[in-house]
N, C-alpha and C positions, 0 to 999 in steps of 0.2 A: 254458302260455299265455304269451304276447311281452307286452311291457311295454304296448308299440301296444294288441294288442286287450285289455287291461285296463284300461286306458283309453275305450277304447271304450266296453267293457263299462259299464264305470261310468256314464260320460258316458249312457248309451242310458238306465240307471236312473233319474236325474237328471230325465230327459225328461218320465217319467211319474212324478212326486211322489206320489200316488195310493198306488204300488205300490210306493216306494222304502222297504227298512227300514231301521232306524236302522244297521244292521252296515254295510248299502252305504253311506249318507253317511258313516260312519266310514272305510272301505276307500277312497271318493271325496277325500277331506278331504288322507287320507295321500298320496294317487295325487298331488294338486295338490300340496304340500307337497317331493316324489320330483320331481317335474318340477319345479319352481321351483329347487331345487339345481341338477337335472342342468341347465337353462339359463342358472342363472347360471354354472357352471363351463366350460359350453360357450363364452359371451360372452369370458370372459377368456381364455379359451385365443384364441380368433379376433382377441382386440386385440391378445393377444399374439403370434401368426404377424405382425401387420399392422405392429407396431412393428420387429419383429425381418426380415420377408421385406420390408418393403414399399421397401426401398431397392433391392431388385430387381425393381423394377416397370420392362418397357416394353412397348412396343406391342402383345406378342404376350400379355400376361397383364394388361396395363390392364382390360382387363372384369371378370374375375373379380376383382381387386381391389378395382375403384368396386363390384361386388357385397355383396364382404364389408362396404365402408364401408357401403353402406345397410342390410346388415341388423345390424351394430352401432348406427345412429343410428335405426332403426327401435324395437329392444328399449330402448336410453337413454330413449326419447323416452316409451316406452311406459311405464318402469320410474319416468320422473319427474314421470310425472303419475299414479301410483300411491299415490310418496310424498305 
């Protein structure tokens, strides 16, 4: 099973609390826990392409670059109204 559809999986359990056992909210808890690492390791790698490439920013790669800016200040924004 892909990390994606175990996630899924979970998530789908979730939906219906009814029918969720405690092993799934255990296994869900973990899933959230796995994904919150892998995104914040993912964020810093992307700040750091952007500190490191971004001096070679021009015309022909400016989009993809204001991209990555907005979804780093996307996740920040997200991450500091968390704290």
């Amino acid at each position: 099973m892909t990390q994606e559809s175990n996630a899924l999986r979970l998530a789908e359990c979730l939906d219906e609390p009814l029918y969720t056992t405690h092993k799934q909210m255990m296994e869900a808890a973990a899933e959230l826990r796995r994904l919150l690492a892998e995104n914040s390791a993912l964020l810093e790698a992307l700040k750091a392409m952007l500190t490191h490439m971004g001096m070679d920013e021009d015309t022909w790669n400016k989009p993809t670059f204001n991209q990555a800016r907005a979804a780093v200040a996307k996740a920040e924004g997200e991450n500091h109204e968390r704290s």
